[in-house]
N, C-alpha and C positions, 0 to 999 in steps of 0.2 A: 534309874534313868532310862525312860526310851527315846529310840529315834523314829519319826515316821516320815518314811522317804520311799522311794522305789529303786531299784536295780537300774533304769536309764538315766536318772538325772544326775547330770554334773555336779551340782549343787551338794546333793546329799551324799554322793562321792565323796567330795572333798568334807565333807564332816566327817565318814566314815574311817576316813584315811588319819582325821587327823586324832578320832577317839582310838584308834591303835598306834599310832604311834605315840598318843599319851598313857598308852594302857591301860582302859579306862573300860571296866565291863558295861554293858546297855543292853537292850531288848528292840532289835530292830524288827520296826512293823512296817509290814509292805502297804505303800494305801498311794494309787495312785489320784490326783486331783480331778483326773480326766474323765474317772468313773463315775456311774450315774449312781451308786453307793457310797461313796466317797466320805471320809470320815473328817478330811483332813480341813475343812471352813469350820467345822467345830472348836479346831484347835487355832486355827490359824486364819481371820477374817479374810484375808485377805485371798485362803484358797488356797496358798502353794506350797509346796515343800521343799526344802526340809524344814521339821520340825519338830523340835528337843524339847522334852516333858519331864520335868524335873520332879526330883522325889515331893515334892510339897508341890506339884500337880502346876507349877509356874509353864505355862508352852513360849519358848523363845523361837522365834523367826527371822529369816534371812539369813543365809548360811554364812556371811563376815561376824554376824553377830555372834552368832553361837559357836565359830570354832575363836574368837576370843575367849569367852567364856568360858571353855573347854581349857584353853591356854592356862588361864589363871587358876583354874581350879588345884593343880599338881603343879608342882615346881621340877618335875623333873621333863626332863626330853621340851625346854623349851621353846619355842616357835616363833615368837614373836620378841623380839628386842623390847629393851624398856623405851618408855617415851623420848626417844631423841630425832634426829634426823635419819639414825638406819628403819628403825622402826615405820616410820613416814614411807620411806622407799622402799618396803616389803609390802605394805597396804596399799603403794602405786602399781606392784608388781600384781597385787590379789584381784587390785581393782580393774587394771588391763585384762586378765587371764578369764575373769567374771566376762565382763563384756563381751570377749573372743564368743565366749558361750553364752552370751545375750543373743548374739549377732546369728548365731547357727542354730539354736532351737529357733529365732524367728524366721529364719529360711527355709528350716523344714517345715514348721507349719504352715508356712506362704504355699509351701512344693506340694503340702497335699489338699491344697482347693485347685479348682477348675482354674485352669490357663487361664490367663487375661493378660493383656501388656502392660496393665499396672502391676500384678504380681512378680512378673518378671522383673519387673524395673526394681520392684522392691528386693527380692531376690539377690539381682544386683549387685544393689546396695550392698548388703549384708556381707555378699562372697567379700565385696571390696574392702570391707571392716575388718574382715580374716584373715586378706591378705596384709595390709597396713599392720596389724596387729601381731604377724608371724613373723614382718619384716622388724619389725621395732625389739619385738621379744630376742631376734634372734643378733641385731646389732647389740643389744645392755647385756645378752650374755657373754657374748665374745667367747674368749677361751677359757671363761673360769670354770672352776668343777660344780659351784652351783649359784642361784641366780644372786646372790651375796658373797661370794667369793669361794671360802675354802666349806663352809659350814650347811645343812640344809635349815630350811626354815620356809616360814606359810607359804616365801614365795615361789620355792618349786612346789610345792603341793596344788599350789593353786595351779601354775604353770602345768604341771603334768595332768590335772586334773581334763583345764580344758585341752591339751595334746589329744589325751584319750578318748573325750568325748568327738572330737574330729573324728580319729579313725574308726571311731563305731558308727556313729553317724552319714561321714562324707569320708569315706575310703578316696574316692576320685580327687582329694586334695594331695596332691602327695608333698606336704610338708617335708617330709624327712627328708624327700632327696632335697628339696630347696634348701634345708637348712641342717645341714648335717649336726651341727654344733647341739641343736633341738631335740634331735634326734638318737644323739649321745646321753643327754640328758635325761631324756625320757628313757631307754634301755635301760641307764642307771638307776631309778626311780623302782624302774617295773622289778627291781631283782628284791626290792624292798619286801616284807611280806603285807603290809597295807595299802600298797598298789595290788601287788599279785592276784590276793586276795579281793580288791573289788571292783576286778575289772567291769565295765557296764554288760550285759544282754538284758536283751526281749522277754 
């Protein structure tokens, strides 16, 4: 099995987090989309990463895709509830935490084209998405130990996933102190060794 992702995407983060906490050996190839080498539209039309290359040469894309996939494969350490109504509400959890990191990868790349007053506006936007988003995350946790109550599952991983890509990205957001509960959460995540182990750099 390989994976081909890179060191800054959230995305491929949270794959990486979740092939160790399935324990599950891979061959991670660095390949950013961005480069003018780029290997990754080969695999993946569409261009982006991550993307999971199966022993029978199958490339699966879109990171919800393939950490299900990943779920099902081992029955142990698992992630995702069976199809009921919790399972529903871990996939609203994945899918909130995605967009956080929809919302901030499109701000940074907004941040490095030339000033205009439409980029700002767009810009914006975006911070406003992050913030709504931190506000919502940080009301459904409340005071439980994790985003499901007593248990971990996709939806801290996903949660923590984009947390991390905030403070590597946009340090200037100070989440933690706005949301302590957030905060708690993610320190408890990071002592995990598949946080620790992939936090994002350059």
């Amino acid at each position: 099995m390989k994976l081909i992702g890179s060191h800054t995407s959230p995305y491929a983060r949270k794959v990486r987090i979740v092939l160790a906490e399935k324990k599950i050996e891979y061959d991670f190839v660095v390949d950013s989309p961005w480069a003018n080498d780029s290997k990754v539209p080969d695999y993946n039309p569409l261009g982006k990463i991550p993307v999971l290359m199966l022993d029978d040469d199958t490339a699966l894309f879109d990171s919800r895709v393939i950490v299900e996939y990943i779920d099902n494969v081992t029955p142990n350490n698992k992630l995702f509830p069976a199809p009921n109504r919790e399972r529903i509400e871990v996939k609203r959890w994945e899918a909130l935490a995605d967009g956080l990191c929809d919302a901030a990868v499109a701000a940074l790349l907004e941040g490095k084209r030339p000033v205009t007053p439409e980029g700002n506006d767009w810009i914006s936007r975006q911070h406003d998405k992050i913030s709504r988003s931190l506000e919502f995350m940080a009301e459904e946790l409340g005071d439980k130990s994790f985003c499901m109550g007593t248990h971990i599952s996709m939806a801290d991983i996903a949660v923590g996933t984009a947390l991390g890509y905030l403070s590597f990205r946009f340090p200037d957001i100070a989440w933690q102190a706005a949301h302590a509960n957030l905060a708690k959460l993610y320190d408890k995540l990071m002592q995990r060794p598949a946080f620790a182990d992939t936090v994002p750099h350059d």
